[in-house]
N, CA and C atoms as a LAMMPS dump frame, in Angstrom:
ITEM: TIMESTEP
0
ITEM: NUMBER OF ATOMS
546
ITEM: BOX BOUNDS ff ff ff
-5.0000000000000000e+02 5.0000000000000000e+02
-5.0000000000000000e+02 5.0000000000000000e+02
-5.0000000000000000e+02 5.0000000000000000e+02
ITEM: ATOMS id mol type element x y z
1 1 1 N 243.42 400.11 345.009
2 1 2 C 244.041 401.047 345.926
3 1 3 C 245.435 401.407 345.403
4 2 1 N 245.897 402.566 345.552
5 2 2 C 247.062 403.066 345.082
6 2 3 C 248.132 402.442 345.99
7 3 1 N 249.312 401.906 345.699
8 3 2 C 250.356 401.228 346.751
9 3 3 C 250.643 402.123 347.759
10 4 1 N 250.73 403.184 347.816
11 4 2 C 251.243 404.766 348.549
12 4 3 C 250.358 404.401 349.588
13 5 1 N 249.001 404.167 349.574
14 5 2 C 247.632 404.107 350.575
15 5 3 C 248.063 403.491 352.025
16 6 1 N 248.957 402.324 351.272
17 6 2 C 249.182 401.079 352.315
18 6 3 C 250.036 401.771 353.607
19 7 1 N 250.778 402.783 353.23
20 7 2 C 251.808 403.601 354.388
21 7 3 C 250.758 404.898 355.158
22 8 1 N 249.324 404.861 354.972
23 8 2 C 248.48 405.678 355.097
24 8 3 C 247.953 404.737 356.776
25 9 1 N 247.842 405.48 357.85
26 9 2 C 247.44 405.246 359.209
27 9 3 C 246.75 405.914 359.692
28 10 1 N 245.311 405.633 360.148
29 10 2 C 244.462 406.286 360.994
30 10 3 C 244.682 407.531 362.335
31 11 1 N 244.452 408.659 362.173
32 11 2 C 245.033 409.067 363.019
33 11 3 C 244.28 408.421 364.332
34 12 1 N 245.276 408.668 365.751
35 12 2 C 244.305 407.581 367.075
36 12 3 C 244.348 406.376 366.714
37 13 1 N 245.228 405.708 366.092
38 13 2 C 245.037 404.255 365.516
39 13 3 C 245.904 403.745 366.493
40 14 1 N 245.318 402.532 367.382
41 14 2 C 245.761 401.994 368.644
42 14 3 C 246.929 401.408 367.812
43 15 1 N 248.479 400.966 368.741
44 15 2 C 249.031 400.134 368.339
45 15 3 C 248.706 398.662 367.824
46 16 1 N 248.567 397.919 368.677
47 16 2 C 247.355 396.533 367.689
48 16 3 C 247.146 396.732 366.521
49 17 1 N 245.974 398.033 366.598
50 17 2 C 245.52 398.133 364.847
51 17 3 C 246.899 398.641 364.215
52 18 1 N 247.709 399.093 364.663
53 18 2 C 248.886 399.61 363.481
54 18 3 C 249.284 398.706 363.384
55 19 1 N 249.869 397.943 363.822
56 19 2 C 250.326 395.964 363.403
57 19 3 C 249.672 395.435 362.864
58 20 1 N 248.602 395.704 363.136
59 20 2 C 247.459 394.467 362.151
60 20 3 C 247.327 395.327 360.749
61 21 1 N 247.353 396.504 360.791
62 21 2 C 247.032 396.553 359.45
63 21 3 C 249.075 396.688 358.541
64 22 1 N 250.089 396.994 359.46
65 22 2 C 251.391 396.267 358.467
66 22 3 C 251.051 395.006 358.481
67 23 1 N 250.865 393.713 358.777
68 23 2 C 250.491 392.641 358.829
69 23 3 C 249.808 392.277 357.024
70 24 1 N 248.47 392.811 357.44
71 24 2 C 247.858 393.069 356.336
72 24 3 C 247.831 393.733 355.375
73 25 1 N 248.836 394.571 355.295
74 25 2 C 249.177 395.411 353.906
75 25 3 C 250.491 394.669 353.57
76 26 1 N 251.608 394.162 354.552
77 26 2 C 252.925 393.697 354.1
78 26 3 C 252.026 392.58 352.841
79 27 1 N 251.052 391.407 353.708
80 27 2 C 250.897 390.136 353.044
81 27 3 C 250.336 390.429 351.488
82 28 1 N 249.429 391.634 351.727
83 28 2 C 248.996 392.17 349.784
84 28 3 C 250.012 392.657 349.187
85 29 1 N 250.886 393.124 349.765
86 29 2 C 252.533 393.953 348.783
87 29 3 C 253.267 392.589 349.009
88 30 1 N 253.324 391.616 349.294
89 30 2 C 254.027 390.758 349.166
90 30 3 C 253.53 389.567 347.841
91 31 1 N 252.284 389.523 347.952
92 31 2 C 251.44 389.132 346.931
93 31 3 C 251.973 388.459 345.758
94 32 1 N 252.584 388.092 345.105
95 32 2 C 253.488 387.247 343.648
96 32 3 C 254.372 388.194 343.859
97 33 1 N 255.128 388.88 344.829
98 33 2 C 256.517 389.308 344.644
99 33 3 C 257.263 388.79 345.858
100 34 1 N 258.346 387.815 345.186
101 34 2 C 259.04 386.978 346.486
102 34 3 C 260.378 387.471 346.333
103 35 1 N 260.794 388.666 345.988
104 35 2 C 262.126 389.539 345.874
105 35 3 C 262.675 389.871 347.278
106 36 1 N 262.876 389.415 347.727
107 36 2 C 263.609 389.9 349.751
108 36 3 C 263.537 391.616 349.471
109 37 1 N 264.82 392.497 348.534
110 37 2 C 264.749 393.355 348.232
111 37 3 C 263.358 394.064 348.588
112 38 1 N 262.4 393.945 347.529
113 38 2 C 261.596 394.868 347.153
114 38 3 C 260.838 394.709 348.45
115 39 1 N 260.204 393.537 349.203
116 39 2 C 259.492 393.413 350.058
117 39 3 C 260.737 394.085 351.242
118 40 1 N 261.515 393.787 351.683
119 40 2 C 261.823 394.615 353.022
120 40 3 C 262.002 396.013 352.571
121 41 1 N 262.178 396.295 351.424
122 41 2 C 261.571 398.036 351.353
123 41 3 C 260.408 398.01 351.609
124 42 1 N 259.205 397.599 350.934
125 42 2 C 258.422 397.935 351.567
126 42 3 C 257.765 397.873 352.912
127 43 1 N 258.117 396.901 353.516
128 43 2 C 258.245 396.472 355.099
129 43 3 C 258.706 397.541 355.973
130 44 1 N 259.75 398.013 355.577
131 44 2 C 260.561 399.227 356.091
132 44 3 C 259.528 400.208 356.676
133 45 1 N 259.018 400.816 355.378
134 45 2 C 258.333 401.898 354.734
135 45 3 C 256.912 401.963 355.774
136 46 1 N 256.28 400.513 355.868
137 46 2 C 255.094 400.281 356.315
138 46 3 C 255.476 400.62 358.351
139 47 1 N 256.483 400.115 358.717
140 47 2 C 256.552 400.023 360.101
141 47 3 C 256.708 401.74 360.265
142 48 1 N 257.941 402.089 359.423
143 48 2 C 258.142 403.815 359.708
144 48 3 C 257.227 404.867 359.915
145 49 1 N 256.128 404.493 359.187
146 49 2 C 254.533 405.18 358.827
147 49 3 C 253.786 404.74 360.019
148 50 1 N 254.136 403.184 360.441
149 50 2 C 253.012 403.417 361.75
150 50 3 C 253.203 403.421 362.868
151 51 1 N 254.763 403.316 363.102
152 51 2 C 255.439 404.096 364.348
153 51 3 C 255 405.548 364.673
154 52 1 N 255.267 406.218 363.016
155 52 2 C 255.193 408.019 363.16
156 52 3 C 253.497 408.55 363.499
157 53 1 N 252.69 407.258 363.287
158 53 2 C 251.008 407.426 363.392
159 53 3 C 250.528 407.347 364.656
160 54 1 N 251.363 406.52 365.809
161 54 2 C 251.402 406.738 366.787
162 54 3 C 251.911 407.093 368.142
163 55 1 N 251.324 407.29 369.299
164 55 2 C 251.446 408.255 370.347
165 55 3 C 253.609 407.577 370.989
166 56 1 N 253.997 408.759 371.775
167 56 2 C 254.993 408.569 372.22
168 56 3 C 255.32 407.029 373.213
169 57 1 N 255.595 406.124 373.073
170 57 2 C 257.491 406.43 372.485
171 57 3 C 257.575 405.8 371.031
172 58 1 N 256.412 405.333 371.014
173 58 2 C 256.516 404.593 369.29
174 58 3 C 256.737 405.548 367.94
175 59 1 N 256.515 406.753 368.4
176 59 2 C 256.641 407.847 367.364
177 59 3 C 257.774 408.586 367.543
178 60 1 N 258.538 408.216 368.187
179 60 2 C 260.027 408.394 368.238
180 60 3 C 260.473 407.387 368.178
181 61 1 N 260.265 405.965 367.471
182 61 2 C 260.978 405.538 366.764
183 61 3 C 262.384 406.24 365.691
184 62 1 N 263.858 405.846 365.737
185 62 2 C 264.656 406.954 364.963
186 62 3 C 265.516 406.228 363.846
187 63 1 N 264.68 404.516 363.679
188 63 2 C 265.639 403.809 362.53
189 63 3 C 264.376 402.518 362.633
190 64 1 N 264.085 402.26 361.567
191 64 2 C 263.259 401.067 361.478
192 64 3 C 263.854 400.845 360.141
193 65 1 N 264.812 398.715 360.213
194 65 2 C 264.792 398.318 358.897
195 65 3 C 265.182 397.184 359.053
196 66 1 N 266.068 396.698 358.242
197 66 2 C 267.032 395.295 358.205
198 66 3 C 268.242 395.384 357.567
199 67 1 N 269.052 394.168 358.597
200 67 2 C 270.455 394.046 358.105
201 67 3 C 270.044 392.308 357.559
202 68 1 N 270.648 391.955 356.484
203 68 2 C 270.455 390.582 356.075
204 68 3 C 271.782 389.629 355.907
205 69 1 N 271.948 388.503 355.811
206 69 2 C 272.702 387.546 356.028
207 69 3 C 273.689 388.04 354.59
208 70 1 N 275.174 388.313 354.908
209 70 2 C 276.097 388.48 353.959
210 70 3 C 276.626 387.184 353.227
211 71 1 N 276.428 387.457 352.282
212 71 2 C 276.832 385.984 351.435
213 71 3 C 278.624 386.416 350.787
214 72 1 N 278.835 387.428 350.768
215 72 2 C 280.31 387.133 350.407
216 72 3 C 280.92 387.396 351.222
217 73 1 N 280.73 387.617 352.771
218 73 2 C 281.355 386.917 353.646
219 73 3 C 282.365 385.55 354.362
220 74 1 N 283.32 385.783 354.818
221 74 2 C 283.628 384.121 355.012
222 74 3 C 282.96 383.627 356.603
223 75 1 N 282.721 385.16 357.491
224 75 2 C 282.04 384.849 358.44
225 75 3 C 280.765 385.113 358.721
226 76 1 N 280.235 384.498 359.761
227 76 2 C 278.95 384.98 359.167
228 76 3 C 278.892 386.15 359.915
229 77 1 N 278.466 387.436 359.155
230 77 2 C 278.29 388.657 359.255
231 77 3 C 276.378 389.065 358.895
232 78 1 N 276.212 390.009 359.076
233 78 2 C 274.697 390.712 357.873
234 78 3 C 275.592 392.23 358.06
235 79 1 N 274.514 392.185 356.694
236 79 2 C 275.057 393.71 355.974
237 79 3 C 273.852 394.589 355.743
238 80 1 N 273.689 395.446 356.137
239 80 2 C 272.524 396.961 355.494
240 80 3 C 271.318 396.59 354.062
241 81 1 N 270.261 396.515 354.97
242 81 2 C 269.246 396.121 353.707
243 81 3 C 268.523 397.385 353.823
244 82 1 N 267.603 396.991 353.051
245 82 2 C 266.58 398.429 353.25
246 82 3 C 266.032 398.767 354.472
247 83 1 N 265.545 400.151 355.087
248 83 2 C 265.565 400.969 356.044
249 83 3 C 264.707 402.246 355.891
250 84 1 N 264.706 402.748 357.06
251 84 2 C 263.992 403.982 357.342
252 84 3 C 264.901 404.659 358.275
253 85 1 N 265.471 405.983 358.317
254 85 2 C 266.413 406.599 359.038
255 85 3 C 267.563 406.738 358.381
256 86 1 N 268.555 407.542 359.74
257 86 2 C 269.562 407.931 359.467
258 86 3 C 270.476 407.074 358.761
259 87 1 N 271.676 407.067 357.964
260 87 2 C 272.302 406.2 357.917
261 87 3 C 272.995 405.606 358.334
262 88 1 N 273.623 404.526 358.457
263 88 2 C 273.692 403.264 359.152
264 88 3 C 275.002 402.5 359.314
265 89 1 N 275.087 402.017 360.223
266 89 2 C 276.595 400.619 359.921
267 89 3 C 275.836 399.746 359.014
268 90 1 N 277.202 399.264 358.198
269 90 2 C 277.218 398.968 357.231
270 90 3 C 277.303 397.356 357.356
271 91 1 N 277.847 397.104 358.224
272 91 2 C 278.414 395.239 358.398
273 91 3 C 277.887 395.319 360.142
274 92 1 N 277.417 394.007 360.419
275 92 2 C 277.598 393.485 361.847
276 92 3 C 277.639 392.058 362.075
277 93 1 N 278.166 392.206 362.673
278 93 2 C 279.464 390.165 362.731
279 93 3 C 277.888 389.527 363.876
280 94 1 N 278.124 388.658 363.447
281 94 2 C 276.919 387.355 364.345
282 94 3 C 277.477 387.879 365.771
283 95 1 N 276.751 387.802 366.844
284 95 2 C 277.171 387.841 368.026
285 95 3 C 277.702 389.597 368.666
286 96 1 N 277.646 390.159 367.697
287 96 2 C 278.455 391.44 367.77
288 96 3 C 277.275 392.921 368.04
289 97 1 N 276.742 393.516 368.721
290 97 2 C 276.084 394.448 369.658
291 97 3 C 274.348 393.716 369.297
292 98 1 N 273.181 394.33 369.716
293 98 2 C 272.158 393.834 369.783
294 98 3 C 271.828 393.078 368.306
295 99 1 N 272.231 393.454 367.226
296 99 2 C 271.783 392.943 366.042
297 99 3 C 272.803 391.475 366.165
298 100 1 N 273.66 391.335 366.227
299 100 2 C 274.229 390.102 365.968
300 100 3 C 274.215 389.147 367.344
301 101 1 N 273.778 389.61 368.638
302 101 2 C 273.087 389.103 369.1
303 101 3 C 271.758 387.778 368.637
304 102 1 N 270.681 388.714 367.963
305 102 2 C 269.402 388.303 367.857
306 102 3 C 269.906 387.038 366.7
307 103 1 N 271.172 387.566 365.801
308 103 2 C 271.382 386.747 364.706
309 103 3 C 271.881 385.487 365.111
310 104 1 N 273.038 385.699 366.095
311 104 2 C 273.243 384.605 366.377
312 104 3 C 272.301 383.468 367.336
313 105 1 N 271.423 384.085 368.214
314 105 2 C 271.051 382.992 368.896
315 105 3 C 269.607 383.012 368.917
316 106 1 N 269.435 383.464 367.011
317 106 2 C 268.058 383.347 367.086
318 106 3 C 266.966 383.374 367.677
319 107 1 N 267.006 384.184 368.825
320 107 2 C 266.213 384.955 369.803
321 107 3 C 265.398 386.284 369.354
322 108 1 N 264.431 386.927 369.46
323 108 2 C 264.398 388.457 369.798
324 108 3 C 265.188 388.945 370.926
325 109 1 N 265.651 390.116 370.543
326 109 2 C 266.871 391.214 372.08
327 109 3 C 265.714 392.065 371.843
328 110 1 N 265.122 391.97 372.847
329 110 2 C 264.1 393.387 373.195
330 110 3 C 264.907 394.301 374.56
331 111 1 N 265.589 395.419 374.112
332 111 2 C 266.295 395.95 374.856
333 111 3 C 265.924 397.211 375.127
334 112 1 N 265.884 397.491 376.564
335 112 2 C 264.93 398.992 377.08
336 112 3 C 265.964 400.043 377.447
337 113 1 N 267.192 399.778 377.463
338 113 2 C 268.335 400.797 377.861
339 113 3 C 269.197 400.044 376.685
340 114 1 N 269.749 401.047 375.882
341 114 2 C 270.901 400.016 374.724
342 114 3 C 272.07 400.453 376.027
343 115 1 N 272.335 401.206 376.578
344 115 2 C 273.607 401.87 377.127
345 115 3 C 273.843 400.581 378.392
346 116 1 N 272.742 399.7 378.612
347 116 2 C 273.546 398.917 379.583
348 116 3 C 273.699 397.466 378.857
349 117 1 N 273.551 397.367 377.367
350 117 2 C 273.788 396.292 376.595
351 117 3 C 275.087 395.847 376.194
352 118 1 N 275.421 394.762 376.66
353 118 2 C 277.206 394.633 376.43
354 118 3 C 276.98 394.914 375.202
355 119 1 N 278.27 395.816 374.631
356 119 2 C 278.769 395.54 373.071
357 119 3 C 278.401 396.307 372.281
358 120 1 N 277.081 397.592 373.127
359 120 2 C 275.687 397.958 371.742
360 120 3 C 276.693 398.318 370.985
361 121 1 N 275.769 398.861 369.495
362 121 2 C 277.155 399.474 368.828
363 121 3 C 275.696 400.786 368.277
364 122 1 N 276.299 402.178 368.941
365 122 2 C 276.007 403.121 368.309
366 122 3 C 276.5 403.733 367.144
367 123 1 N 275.526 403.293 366.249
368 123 2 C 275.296 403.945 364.851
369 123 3 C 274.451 405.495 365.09
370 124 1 N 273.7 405.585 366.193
371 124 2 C 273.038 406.326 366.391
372 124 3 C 272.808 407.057 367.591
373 125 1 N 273.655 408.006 367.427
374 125 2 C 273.814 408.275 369.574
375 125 3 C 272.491 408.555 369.787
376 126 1 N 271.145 408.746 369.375
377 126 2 C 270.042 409.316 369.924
378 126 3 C 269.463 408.386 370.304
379 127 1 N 270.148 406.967 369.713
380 127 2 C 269.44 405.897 370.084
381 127 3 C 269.406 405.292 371.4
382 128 1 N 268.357 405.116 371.963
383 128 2 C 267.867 405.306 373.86
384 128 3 C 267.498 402.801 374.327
385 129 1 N 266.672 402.686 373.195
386 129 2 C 265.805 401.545 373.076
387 129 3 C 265.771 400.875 371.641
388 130 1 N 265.771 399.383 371.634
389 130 2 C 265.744 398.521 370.348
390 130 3 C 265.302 397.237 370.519
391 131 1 N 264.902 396.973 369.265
392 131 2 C 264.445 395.708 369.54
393 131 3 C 264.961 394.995 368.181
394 132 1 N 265.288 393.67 368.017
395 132 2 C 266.097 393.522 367.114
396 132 3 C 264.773 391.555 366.782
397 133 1 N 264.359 391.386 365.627
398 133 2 C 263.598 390.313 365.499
399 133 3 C 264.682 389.384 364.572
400 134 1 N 265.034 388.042 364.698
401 134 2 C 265.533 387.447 363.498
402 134 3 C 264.297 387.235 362.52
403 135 1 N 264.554 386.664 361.693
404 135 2 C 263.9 386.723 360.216
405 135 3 C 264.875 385.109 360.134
406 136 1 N 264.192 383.75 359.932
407 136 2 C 264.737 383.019 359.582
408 136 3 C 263.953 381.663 358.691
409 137 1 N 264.81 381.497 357.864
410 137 2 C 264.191 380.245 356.639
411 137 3 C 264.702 379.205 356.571
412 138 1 N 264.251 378.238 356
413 138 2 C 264.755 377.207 355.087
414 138 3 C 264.926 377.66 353.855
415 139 1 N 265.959 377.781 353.625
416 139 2 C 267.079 377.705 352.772
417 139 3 C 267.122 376.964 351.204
418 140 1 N 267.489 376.314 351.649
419 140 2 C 267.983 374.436 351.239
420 140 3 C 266.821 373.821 351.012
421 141 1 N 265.998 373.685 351.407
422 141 2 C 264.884 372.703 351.461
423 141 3 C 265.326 372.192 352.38
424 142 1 N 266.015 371.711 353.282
425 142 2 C 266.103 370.67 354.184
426 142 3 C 265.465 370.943 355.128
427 143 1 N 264.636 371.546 355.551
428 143 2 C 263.916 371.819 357.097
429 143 3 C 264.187 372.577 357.91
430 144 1 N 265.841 372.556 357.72
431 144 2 C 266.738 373.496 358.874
432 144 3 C 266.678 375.08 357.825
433 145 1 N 266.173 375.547 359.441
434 145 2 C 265.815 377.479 359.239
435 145 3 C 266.911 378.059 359.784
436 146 1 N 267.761 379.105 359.113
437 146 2 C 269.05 379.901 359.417
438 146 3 C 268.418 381.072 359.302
439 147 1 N 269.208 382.08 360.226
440 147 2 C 268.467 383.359 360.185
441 147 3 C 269.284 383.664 358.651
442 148 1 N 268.317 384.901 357.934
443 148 2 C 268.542 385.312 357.017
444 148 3 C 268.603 386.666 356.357
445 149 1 N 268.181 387.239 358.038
446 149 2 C 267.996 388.713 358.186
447 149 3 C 267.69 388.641 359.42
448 150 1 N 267.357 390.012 359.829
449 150 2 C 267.187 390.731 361.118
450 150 3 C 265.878 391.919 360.757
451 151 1 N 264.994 392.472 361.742
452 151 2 C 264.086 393.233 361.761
453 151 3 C 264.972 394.15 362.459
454 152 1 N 265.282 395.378 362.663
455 152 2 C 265.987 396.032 363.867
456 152 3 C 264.956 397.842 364.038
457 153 1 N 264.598 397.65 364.991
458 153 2 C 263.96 399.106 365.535
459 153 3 C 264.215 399.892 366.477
460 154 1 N 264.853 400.963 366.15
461 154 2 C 265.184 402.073 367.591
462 154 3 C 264.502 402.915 367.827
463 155 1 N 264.875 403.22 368.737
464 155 2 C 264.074 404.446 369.957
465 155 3 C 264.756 405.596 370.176
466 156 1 N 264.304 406.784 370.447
467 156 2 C 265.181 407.918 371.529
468 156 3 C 264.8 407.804 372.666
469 157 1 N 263.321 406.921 373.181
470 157 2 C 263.08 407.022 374.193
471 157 3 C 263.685 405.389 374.653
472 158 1 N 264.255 405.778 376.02
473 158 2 C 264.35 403.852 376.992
474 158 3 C 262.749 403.603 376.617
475 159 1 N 262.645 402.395 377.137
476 159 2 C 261.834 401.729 377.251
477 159 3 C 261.073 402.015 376.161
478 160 1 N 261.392 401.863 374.773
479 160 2 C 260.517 402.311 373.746
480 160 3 C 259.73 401.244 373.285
481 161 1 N 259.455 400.058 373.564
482 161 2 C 259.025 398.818 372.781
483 161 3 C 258.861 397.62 374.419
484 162 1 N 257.852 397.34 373.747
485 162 2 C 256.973 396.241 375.004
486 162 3 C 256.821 394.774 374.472
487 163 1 N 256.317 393.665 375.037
488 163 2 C 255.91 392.627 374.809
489 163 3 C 254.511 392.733 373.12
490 164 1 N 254.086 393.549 373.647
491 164 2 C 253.369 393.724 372.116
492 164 3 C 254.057 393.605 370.785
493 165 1 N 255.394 395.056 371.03
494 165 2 C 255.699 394.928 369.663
495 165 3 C 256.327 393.733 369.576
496 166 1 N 256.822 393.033 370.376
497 166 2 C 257.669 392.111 369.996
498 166 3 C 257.139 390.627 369.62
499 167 1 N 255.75 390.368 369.721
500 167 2 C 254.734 389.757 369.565
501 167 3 C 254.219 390.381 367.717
502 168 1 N 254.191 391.557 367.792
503 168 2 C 253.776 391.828 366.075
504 168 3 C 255.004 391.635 365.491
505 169 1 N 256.426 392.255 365.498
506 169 2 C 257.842 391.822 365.201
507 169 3 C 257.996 390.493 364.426
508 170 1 N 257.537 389.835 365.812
509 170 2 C 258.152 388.213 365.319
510 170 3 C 256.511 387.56 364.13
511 171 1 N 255.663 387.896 364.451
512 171 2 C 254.574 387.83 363.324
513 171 3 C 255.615 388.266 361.806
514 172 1 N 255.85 389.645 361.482
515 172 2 C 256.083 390.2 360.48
516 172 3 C 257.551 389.465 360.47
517 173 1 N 258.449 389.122 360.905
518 173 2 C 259.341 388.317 360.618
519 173 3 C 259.034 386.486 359.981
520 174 1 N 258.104 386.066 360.307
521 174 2 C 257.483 385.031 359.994
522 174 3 C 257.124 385.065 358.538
523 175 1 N 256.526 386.597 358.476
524 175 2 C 255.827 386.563 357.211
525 175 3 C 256.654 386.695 356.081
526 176 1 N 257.514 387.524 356.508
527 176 2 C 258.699 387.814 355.767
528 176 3 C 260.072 386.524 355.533
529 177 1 N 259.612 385.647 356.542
530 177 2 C 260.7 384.504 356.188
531 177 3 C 260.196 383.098 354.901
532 178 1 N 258.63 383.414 355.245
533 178 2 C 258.133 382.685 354.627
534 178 3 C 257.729 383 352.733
535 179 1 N 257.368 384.671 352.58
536 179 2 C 257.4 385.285 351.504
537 179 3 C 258.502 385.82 350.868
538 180 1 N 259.798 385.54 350.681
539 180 2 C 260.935 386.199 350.035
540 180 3 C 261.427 384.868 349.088
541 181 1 N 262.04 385.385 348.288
542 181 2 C 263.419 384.459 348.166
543 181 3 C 264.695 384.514 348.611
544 182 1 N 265.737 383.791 349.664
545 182 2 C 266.001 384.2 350.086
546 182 3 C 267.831 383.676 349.687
């Protein structure tokens, strides 16, 4: 199959099946390449394609990507990884609007209004809804998992994202914590 195929979505393709098959196309493009880089581009690429494949509000999705753990930082911050959308803030401090939220307390922020979220930080005034997944590993070898990225997805519409996505989210964050180098 040509790699291009994998961003290819059924038209009428229920949400479920659009997760299951990023699921299953991330884990073959991830395949002997454990580059963080190359895989959250393509990760990016795969969610953007099957947001836009399906029905409203998932197809107004208006930013699907990741910010990842800054290493020349002295605090802990994440910085702009690969993406889909407009362009972007560049730095966000642990604890600091929905993304440094999720970073710091290693939670998913599944948020249905950003405008009543302490702190949001619009990068994107069209942005309505987000959902923000950590991404976290062992490191070190020692056992202990630090987040190491973030999944982050917006909306124009409120209420753009349900218990589903956030159920496939934290799947594709799993997969992705477990397949990179990180």
């Amino acid at each position: 199959m040509v790699h291009a195929d994998a961003s290819n979505f059924s038209e009428g393709i229920t949400k479920d099946d659009a997760y299951e098959q990023v699921l299953m196309q991330a884990e073959g493009l991830f395949m002997d390449q454990r580059n963080w880089v190359c895989n959250l581009a393509n990760a990016a690429s795969l969610l953007w394609h099957a947001y836009k494949s399906l029905p409203a509000p998932s197809k107004e999705v208006n930013w699907a990507g990741f910010y990842v753990l800054d290493p020349s930082s002295r605090h802990p911050q994440l910085i702009l990884g690969p993406f889909q959308g407009k362009v972007a803030c560049q730095t966000i401090a642990f604890g600091r609007g929905v993304c440094g939220a999720a970073a710091a307390t290693q939670e998913t922020q599944l948020v249905a209004d950003v405008d009543k979220f302490p702190g949001h930080i619009a990068c994107d005034g069209d942005t309505r809804s987000e959902i923000v997944v950590p991404i976290v590993a062992d490191t070190d070898g020692n056992g202990v998992k630090k987040v190491v990225a973030i999944i982050d997805v917006d909306c124009t519409m409120e209420n753009g994202f349900d218990e589903l996505d956030k159920k496939y989210l934290e799947d594709l964050a799993l997969l992705l914590g477990r397949s990179c180098d990180w």
